[in-house]
N, C-alpha and C positions, 0 to 999 in steps of 0.2 A: 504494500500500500504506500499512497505519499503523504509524506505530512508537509503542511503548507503554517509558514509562520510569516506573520505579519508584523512590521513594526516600523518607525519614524511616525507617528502619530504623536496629537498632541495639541498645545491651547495656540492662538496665530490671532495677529490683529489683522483688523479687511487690510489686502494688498497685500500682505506677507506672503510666502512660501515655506512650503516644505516636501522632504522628499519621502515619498514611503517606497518602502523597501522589500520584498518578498520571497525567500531562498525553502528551494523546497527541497524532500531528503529521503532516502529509500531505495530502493530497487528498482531505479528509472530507464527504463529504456528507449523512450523518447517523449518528449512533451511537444504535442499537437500546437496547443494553443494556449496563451497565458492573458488572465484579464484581471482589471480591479472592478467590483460593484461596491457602490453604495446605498445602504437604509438607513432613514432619517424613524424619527420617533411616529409612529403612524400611517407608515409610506411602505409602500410595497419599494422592495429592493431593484436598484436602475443597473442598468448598466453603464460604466464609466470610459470605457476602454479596453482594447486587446489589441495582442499581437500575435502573429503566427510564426510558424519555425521559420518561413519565410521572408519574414520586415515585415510583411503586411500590416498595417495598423487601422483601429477602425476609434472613434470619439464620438462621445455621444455631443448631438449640437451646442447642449449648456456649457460646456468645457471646452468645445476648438477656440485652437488660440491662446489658452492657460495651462492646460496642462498636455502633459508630452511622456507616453509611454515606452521604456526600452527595454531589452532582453540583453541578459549576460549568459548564452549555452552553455559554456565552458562550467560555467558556476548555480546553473538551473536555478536563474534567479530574475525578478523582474523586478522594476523601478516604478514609479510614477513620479515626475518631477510637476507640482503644484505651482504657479503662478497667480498674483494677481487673484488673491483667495478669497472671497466672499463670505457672509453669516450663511446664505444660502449651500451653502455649502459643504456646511456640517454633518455630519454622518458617523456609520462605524464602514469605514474601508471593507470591503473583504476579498483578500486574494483568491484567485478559480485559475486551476490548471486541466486540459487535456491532456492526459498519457495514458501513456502505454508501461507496466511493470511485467518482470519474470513471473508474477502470480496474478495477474488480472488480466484482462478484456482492457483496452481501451474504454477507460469513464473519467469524471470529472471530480475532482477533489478541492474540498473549498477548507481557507484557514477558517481563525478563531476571531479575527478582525481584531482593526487598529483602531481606534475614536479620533476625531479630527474634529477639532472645536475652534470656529471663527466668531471671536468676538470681542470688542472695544472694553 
């Protein structure tokens, strides 16, 4: 199985930045697809961003422009670089990977989320 650990989360005044960070661990034998979502207090969970083994990157429309997702393979870990941060903004992060392990099927594996708090 993979385990997926989230962290760089944390309190940011509007306009601040920050970067969260995602390194997954296990018996990997290739990861498909890596993304962040976010849920707010009463909010069904959005999607924030992915990328594939490929580059390919996708952003949800609230975010183009601010934030910017990257992939490190070597180190089966993803990034979110935060810009230009908003109240709207706030949520618990949660990192989601597609893989493949020596004891699984291709499925998806989500962390434990990070909390990301925009406020004055």
């Amino acid at each position: 199985q993979v385990q997926l650990v989230e962290s760089g989360g944390g309190l940011v005044q509007p306009g601040g930045s920050l970067r969260l960070s995602c390194a997954a661990s296990g018996s990997i034998f290739s990861i498909y697809v890596m993304g962040w979502y976010r849920q707010a207090p009463g909010k069904q969970r959005e999607l924030v961003a992915t990328i594939t083994s490929g580059g390919s990157t996708h952003y949800a429309d609230s975010v183009k422009g601010r934030f910017t997702i990257s992939r490190d393979g070597a180190k089966n870990t993803v990034y979110l670089q935060m810009n230009s941060l908003r109240p709207e903004d706030t949520a618990v992060y949660y990192c989601n990977a597609d893989a493949l392990t020596i004891t699984a099927d291709r499925t998806y594996y989500w962390g434990q989320g990070t909390q990301v708090t925009v406020s004055s």
